[in-house]
Backbone as a printed PyTorch tensor [residue, N CA C, xyz], in Angstrom:
tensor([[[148.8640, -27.2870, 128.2790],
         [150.1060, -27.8070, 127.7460],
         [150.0760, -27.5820, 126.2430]],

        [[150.8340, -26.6690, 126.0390],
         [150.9190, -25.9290, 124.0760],
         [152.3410, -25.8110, 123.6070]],

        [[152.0410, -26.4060, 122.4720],
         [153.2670, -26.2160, 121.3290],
         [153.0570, -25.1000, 120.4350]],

        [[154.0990, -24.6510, 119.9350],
         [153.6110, -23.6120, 118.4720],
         [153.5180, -24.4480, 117.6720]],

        [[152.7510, -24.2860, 117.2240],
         [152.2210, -24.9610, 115.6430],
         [153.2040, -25.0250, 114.4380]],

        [[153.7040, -26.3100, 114.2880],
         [154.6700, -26.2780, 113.3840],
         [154.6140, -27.9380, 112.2970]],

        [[155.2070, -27.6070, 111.5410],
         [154.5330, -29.3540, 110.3430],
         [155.7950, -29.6670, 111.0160]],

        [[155.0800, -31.7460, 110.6300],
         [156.0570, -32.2230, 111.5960],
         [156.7270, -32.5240, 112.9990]],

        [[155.9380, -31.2510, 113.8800],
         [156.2780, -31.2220, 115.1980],
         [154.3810, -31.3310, 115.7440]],

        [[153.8850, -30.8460, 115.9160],
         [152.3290, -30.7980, 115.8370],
         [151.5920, -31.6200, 115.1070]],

        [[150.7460, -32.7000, 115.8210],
         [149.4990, -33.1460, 114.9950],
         [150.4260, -34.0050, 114.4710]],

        [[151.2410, -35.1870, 114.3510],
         [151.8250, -35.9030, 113.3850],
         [150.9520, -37.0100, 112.6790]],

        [[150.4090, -37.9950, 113.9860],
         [149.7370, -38.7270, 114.0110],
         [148.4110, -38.6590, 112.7990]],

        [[148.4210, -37.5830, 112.9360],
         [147.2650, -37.4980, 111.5440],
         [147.7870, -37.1870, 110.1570]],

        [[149.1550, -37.5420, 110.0300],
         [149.7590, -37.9270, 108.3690],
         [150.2280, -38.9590, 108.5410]],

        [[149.7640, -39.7470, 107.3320],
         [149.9840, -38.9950, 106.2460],
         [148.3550, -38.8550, 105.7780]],

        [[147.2220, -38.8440, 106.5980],
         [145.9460, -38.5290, 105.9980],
         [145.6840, -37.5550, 105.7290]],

        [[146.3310, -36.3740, 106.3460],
         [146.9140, -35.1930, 106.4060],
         [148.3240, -34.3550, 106.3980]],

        [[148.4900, -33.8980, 104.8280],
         [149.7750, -33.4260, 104.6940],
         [150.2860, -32.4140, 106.3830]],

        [[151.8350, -32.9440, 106.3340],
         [152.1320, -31.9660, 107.4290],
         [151.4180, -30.5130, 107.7260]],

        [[151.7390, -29.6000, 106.8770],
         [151.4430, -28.5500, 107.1120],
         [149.9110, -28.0310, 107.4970]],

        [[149.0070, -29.0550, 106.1740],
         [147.5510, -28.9410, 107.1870],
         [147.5370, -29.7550, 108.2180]],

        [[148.1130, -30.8920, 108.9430],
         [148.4310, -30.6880, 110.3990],
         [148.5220, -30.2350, 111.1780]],

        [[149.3970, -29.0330, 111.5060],
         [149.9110, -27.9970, 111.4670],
         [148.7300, -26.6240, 111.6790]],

        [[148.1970, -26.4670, 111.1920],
         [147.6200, -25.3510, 110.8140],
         [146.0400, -25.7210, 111.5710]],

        [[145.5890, -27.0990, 111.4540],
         [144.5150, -27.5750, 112.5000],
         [144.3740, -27.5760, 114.0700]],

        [[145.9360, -28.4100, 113.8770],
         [146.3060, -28.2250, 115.4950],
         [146.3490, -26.5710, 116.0130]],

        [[146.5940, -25.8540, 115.0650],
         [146.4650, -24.1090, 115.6330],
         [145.3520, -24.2120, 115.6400]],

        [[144.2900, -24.1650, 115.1080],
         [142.8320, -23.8650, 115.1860],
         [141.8330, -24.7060, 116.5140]],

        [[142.5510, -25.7400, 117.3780],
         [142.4810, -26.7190, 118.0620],
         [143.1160, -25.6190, 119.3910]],

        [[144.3810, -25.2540, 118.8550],
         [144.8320, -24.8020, 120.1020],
         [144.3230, -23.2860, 120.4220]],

        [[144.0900, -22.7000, 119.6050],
         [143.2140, -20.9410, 119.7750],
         [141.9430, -21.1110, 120.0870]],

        [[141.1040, -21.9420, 119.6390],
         [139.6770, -22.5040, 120.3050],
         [139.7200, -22.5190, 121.6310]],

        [[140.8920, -23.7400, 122.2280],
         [140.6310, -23.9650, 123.3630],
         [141.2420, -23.4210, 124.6420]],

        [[142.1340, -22.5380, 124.0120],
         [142.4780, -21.3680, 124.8520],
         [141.5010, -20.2290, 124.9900]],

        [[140.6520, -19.3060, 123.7870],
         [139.9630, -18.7170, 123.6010],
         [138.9080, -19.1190, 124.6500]],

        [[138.4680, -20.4540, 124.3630],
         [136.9580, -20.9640, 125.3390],
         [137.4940, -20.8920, 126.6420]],

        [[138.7610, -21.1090, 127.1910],
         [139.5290, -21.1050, 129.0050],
         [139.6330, -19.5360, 129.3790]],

        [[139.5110, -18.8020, 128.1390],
         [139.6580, -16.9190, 128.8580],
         [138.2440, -16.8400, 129.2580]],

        [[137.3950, -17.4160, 128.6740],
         [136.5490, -16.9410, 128.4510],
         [135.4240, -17.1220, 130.2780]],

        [[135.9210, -18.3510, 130.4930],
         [135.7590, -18.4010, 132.2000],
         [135.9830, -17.5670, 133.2850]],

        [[134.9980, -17.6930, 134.4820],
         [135.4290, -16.6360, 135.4220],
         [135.8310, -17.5750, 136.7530]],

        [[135.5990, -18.9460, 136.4370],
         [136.1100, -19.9440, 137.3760],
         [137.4520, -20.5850, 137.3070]],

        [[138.4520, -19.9130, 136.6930],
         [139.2440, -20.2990, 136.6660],
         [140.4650, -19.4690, 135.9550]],

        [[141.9890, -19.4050, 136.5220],
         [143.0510, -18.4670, 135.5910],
         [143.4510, -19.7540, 134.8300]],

        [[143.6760, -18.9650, 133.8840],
         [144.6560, -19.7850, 132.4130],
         [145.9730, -19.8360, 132.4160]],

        [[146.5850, -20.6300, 132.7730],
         [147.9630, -20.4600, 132.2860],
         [148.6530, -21.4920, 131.0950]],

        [[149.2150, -20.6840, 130.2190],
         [149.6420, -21.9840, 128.8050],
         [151.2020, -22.0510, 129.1750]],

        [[151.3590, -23.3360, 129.4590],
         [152.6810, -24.0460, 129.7080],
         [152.9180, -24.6530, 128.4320]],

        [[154.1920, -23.4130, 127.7350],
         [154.6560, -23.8170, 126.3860],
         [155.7240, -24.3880, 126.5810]],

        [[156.0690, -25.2550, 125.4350],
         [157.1340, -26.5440, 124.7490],
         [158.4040, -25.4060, 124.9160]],

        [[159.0950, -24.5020, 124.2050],
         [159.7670, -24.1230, 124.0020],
         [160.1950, -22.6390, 124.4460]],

        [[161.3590, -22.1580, 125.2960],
         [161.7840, -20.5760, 125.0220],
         [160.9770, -19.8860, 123.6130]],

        [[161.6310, -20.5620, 122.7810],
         [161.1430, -20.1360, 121.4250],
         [159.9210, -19.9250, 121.3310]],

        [[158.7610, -20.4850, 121.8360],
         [157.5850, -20.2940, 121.4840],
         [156.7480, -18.8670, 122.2000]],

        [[157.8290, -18.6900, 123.0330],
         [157.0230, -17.3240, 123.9250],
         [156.7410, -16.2140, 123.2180]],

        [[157.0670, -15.8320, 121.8400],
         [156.8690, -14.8540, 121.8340],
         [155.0600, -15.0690, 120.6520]],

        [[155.4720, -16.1730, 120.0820],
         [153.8540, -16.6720, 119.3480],
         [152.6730, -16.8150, 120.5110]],

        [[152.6930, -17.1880, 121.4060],
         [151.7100, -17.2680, 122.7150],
         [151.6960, -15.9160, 123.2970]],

        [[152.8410, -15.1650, 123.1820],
         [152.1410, -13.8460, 123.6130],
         [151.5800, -13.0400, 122.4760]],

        [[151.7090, -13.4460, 121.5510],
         [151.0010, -12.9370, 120.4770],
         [149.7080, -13.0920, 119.9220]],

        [[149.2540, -14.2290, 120.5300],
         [147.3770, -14.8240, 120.0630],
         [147.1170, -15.1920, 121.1870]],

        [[147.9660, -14.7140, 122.4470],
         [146.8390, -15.0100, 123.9870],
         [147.5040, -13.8820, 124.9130]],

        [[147.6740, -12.2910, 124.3060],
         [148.0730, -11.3370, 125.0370],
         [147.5180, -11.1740, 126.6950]],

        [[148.3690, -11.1660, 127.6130],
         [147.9550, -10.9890, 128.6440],
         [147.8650, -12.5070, 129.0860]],

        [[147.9510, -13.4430, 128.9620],
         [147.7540, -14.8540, 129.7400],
         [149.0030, -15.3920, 130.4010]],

        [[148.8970, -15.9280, 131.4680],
         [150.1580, -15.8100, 132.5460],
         [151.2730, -17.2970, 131.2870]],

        [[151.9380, -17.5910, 131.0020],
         [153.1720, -18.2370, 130.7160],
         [154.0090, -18.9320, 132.0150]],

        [[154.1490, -20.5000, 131.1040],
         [155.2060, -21.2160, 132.2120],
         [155.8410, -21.8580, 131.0640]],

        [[157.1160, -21.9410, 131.1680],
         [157.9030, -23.0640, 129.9800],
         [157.9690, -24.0830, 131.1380]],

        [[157.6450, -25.4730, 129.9760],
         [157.4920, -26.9400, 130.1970],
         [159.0870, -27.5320, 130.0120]],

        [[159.3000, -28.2860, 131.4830],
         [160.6640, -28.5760, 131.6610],
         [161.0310, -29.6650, 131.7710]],

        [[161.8290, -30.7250, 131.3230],
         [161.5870, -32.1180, 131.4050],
         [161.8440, -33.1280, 130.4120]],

        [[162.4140, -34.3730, 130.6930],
         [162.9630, -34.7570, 129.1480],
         [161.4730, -35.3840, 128.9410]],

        [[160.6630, -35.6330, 129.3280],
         [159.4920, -36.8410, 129.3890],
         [158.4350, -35.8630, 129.1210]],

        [[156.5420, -36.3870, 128.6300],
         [155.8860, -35.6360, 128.8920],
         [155.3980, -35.4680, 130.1550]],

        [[155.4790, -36.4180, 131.2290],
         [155.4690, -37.1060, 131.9870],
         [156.3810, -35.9160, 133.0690]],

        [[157.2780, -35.8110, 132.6840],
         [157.9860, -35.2520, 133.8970],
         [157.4600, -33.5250, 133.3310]],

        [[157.3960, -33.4000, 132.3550],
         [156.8840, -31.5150, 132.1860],
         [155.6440, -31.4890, 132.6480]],

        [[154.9650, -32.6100, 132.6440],
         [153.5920, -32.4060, 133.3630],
         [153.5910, -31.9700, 135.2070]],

        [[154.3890, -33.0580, 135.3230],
         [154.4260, -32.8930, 136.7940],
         [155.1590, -31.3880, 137.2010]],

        [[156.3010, -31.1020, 136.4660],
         [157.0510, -29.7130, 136.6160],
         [156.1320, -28.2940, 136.8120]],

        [[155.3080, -28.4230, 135.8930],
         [154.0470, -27.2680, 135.5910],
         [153.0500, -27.3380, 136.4600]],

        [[152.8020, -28.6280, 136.8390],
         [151.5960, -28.3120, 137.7600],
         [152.0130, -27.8560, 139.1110]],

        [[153.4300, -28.4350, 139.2200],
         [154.1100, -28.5270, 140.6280],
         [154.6640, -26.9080, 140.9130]],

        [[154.9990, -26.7160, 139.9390],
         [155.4970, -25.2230, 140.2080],
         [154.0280, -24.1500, 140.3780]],

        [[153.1710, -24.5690, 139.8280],
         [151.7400, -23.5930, 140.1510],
         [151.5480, -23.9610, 141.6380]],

        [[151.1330, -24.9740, 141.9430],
         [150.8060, -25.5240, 143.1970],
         [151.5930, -24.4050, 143.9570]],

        [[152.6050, -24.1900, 143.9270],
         [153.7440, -23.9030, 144.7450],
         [153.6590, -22.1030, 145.0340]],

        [[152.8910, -21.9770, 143.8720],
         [152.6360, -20.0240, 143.6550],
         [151.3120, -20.0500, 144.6230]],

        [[150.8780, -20.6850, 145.3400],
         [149.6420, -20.6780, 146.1090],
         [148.3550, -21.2550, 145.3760]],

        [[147.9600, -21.6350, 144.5060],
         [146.9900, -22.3100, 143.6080],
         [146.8890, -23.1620, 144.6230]],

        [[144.5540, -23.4600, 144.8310],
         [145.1080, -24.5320, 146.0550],
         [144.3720, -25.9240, 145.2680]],

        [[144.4220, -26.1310, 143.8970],
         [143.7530, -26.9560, 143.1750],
         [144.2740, -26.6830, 141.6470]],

        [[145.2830, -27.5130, 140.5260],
         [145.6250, -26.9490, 139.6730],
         [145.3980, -28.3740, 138.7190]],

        [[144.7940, -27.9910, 137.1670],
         [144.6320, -28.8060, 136.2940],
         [145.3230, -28.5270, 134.7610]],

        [[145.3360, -29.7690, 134.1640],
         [146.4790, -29.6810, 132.4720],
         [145.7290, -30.2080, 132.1790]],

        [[145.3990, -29.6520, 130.9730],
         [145.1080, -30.4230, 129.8460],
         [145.7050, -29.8160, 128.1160]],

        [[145.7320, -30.5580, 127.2130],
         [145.9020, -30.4250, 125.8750],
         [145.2440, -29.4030, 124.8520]],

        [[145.0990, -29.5040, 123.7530],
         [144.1650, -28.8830, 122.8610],
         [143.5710, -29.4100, 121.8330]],

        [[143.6240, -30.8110, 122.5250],
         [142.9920, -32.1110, 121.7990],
         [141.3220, -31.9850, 121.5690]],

        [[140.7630, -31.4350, 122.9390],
         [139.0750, -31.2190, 123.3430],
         [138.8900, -29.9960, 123.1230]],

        [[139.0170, -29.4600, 122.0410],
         [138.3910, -27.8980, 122.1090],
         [136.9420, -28.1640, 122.1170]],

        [[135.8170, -28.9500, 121.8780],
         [134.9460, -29.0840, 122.2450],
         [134.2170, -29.2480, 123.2520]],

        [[135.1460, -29.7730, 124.2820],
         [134.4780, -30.3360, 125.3840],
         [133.2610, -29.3180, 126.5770]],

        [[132.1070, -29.9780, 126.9120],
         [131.1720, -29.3990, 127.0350],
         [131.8710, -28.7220, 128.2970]],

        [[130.8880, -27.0840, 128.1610],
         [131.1060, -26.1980, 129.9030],
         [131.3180, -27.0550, 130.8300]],

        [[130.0860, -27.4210, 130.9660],
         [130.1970, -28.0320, 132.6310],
         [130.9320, -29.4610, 132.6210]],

        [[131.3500, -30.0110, 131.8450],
         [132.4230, -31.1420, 132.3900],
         [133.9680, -30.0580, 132.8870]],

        [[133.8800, -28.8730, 132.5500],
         [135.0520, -28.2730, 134.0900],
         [134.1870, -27.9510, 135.3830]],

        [[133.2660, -27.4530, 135.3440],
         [132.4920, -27.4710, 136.1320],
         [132.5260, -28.4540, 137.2940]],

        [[132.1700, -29.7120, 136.7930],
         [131.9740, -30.8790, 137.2510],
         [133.2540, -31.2610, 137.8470]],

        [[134.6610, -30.9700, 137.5310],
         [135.7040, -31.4010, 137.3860],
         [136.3180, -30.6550, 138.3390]],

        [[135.7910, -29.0660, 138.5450],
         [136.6170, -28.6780, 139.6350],
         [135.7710, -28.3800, 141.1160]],

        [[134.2910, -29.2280, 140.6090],
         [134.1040, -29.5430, 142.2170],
         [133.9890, -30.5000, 142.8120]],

        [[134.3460, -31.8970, 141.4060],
         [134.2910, -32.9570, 142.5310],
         [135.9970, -32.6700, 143.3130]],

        [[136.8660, -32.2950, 142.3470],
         [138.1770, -32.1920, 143.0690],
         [138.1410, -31.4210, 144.7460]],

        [[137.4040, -30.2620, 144.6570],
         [137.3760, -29.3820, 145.7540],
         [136.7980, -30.4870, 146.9060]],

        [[136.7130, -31.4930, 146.7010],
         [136.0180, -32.3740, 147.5570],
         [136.8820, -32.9010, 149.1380]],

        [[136.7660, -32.8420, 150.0920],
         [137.5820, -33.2440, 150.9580],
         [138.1160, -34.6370, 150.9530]],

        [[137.6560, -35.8180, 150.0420],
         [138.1460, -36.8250, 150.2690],
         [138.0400, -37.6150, 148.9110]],

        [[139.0680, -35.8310, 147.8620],
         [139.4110, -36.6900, 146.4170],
         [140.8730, -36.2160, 147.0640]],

        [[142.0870, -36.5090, 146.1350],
         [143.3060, -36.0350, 145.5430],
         [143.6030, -35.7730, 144.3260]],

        [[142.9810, -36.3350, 143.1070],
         [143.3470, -36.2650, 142.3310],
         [142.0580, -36.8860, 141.3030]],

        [[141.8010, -35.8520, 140.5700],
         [140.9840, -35.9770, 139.4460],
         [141.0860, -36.1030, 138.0550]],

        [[141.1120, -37.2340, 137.3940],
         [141.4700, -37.6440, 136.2820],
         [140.3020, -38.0510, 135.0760]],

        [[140.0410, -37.3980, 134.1110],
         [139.0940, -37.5620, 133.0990],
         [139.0310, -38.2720, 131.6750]],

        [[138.5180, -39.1740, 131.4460],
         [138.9700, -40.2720, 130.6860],
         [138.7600, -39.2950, 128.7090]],

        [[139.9720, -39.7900, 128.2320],
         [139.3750, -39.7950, 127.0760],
         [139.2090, -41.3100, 126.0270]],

        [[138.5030, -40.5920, 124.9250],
         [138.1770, -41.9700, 123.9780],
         [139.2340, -42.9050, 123.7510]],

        [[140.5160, -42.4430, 123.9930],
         [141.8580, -43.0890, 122.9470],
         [142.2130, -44.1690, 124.1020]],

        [[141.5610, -44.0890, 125.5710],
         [142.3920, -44.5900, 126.1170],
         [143.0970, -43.7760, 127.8050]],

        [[143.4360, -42.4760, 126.8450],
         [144.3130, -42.0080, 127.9110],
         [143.3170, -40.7280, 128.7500]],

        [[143.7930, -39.5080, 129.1790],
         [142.8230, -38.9350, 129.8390],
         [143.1430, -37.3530, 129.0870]],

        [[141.9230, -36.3400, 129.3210],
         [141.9020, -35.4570, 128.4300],
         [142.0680, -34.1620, 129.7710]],

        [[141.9840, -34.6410, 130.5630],
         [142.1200, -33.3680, 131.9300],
         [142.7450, -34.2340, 133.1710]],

        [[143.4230, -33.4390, 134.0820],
         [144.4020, -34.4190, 135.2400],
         [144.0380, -32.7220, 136.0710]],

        [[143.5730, -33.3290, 137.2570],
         [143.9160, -32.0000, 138.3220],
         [144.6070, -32.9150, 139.3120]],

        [[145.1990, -32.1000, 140.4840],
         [145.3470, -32.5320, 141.8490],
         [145.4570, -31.4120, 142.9030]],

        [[145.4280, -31.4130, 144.3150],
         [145.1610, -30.6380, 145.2900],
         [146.7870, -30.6320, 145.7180]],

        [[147.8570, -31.8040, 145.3520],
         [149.0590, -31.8350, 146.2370],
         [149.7340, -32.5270, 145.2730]],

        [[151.3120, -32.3770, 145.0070],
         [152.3190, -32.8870, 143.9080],
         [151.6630, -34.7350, 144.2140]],

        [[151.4970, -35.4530, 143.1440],
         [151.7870, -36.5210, 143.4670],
         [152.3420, -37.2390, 142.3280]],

        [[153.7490, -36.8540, 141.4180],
         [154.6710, -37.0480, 140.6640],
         [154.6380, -38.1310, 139.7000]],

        [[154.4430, -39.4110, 140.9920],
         [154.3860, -40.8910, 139.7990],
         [153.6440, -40.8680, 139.1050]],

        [[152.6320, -40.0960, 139.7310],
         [151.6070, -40.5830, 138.3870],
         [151.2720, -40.2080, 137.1200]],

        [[152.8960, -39.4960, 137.0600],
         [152.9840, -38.5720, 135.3400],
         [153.9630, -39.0500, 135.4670]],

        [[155.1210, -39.3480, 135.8570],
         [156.6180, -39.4670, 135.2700],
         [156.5750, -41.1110, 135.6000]],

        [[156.1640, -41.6850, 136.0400],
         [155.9210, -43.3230, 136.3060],
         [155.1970, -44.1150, 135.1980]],

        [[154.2970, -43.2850, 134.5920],
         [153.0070, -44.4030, 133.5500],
         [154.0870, -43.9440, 132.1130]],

        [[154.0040, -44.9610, 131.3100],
         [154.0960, -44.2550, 129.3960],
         [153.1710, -43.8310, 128.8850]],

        [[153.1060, -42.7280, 128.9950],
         [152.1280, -42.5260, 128.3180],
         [152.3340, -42.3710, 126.5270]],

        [[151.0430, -41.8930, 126.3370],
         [150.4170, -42.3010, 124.4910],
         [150.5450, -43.4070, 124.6770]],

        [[149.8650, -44.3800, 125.4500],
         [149.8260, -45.6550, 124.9970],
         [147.6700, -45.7470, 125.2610]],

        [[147.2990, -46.8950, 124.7080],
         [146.2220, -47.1670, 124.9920],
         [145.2690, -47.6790, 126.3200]],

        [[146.5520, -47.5820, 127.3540],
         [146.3970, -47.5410, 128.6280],
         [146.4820, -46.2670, 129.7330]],

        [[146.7320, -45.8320, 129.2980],
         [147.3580, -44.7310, 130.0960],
         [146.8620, -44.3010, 131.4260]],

        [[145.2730, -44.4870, 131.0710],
         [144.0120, -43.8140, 131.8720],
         [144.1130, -44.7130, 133.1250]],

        [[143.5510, -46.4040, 132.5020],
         [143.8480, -47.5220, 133.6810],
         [145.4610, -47.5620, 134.4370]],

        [[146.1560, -47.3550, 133.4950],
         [147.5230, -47.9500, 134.6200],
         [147.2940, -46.4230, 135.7050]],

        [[147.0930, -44.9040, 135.0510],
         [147.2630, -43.9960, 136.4830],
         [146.2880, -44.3900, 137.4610]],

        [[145.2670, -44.6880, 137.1590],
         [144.4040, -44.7350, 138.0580],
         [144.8000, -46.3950, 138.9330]],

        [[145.4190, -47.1600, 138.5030],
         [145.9370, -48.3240, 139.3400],
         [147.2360, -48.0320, 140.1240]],

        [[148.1690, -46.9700, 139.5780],
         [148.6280, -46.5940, 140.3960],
         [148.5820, -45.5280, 141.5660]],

        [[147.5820, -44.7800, 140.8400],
         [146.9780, -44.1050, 142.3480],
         [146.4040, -45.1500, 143.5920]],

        [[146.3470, -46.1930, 142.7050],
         [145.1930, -46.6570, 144.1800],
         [146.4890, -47.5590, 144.6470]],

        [[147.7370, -47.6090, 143.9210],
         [148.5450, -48.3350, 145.2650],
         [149.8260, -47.3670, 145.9790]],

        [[149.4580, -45.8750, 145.6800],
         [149.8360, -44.9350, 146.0480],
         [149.1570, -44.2070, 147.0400]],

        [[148.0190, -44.5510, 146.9640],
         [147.1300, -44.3360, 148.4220],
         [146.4680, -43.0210, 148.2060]],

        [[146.6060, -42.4060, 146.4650],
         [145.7080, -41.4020, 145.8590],
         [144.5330, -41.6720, 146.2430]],

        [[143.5210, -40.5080, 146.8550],
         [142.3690, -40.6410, 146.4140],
         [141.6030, -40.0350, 144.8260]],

        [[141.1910, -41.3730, 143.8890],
         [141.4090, -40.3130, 142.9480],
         [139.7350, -40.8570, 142.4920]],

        [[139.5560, -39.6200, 141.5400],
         [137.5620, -39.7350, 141.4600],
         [138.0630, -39.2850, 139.7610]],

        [[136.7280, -40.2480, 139.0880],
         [136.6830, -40.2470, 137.3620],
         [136.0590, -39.5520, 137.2570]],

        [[136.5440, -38.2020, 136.3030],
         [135.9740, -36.7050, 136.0680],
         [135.0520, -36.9280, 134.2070]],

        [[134.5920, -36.2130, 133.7660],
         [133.5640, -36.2820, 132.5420],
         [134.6190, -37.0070, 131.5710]],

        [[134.3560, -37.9510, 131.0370],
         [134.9100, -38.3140, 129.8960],
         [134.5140, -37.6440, 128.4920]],

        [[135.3640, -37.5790, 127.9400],
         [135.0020, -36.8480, 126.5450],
         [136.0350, -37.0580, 125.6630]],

        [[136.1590, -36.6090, 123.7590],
         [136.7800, -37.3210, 123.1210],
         [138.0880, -35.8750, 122.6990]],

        [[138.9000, -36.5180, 121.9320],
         [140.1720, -35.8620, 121.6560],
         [140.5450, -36.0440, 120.1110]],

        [[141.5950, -35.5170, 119.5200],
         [141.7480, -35.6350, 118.5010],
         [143.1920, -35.9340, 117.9850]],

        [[143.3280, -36.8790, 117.4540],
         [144.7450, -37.7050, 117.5540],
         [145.4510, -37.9460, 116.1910]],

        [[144.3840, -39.0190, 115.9030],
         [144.1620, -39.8890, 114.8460],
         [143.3260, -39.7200, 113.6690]],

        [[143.3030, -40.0770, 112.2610],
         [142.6950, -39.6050, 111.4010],
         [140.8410, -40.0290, 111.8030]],

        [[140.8080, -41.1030, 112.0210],
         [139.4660, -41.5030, 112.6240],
         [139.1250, -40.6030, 113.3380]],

        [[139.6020, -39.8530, 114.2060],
         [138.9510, -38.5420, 115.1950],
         [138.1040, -37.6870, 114.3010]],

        [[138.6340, -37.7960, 112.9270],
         [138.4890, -36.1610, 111.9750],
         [137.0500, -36.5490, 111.6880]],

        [[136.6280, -37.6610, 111.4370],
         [135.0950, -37.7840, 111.0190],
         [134.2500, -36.9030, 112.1160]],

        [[134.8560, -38.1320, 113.2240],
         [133.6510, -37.3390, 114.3130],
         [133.1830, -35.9580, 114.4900]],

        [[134.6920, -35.5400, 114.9590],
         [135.1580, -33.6240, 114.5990],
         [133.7700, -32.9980, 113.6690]],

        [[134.4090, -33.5280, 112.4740],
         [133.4840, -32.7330, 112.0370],
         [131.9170, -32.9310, 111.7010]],

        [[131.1770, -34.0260, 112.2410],
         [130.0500, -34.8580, 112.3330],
         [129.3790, -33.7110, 113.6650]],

        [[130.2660, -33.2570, 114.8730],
         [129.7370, -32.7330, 116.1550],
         [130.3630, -31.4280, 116.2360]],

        [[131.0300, -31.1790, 115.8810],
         [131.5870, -29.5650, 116.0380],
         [130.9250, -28.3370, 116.1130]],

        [[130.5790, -27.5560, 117.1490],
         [129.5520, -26.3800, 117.0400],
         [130.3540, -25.4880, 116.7090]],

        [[129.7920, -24.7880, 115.8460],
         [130.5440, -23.4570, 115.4100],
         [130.8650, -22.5100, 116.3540]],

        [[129.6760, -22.0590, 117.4240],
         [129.4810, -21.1830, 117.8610],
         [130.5780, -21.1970, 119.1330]],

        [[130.7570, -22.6390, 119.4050],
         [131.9040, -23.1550, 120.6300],
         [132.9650, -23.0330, 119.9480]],

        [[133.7400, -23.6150, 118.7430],
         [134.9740, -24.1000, 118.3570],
         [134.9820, -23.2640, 117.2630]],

        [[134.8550, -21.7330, 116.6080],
         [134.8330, -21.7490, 115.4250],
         [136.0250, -21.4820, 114.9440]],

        [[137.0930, -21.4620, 114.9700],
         [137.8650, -21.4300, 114.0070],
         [138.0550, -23.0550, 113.6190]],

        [[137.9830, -24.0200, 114.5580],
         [138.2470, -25.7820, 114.3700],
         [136.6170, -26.0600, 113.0990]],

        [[135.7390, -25.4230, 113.7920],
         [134.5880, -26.2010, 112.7010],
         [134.9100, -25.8180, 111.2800]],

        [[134.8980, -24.4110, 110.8620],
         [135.5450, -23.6680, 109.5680],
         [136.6660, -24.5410, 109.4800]],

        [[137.4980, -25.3200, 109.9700],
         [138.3860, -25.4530, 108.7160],
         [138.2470, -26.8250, 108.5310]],

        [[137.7580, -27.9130, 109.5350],
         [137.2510, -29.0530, 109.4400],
         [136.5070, -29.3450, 108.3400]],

        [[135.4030, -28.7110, 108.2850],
         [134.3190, -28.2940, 107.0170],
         [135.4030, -28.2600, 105.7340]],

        [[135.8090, -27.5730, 105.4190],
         [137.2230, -27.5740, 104.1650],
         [137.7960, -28.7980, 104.1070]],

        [[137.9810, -29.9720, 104.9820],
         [138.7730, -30.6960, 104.5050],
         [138.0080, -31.6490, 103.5480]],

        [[138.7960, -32.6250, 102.4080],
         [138.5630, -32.8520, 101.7330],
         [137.8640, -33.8510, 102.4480]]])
């Protein structure tokens, strides 16, 4: 799930600790990392479900060749469900979203993530992050509420889906937790753990900030 990188629209939450535009320009280095690290797999196709018409032609421009879906929906909530639902539907028999919040996040927590899902008696695999909410969502079959039903960005997000899976009759299993980047407090950590060799365009510019 990708936006083009723009001040103001991208990364807000981290100004005013961060002028818009280096906002902006992080969240790109956040989002080319963690697309870069998803080509780079042989367990899995990539597809970036962008925000806007408009943005198609910047995504085909720094991820040539990667399949494209525009995100449809007044909610995030309902573009979530739209994107996954329409893959499902192209024959995918297991499909997952996530952000470009975790460009760090270790190999094998996908690993981990797409075999407890392959499991005969999960539905839906949901992975906690630090803030609260979750940093990866798969499922095997549409099950809608549980993106267009919760609010999300709230500090619940993680508990209320997972309470409503369980009175939805989801089977749903807690996938690797790991952290995201939101808030100015994120930026310490960031750059306290950041491997170059995994994230480098995010560590290089982290390192620069004041």
């Amino acid at each position: 799930m990708a936006k083009r990188p723009e001040p103001g629209r991208t990364k807000t939450r981290l100004s005013p600790a961060l002028p818009a535009q280096v906002a902006a320009d992080l969240y790109e280095c956040l989002l080319r990392d963690t697309i870069e690290r998803l080509q780079k797999r042989a367990d899995c196709e990539v597809v970036i479900a962008v925000d806007l018409h408009d943005s198609i032609a910047y995504f085909n421009e720094i991820a040539p060749g990667v399949k494209l879906v525009e995100q449809v929906g007044p909610t995030l909530g309902h573009r979530l469900d739209a994107v996954l639902s329409e893959l499902l539907a192209t024959g995918y028999s297991q499909v997952f979203a996530m952000g470009s919040d975790s460009p760090d996040f270790p190999a094998g927590h996908l690993q981990t993530a797409f075999a407890d899902l392959d499991r005969p008696g999960v539905d839906v695999l949901l992975a906690p992050s630090s803030d609260g909410g979750y940093w990866l969502i798969g499922w095997k079959k549409q099950w809608s509420p549980l993106v267009t039903d919760i609010e999300m960005s709230t500090p619940t997000v993680f508990a209320d889906t997972v309470a409503l899976a369980n009175e939805l009759g989801a089977r749903i299993v807690r996938g690797p937790a790991w952290h995201d980047v939101d808030v100015p407090e994120d930026l310490e950590r960031l750059r306290s753990s950041i491997n170059h060799s995994v994230t480098p365009r995010t560590a290089r510019f982290v390192q620069q900030l004041p």
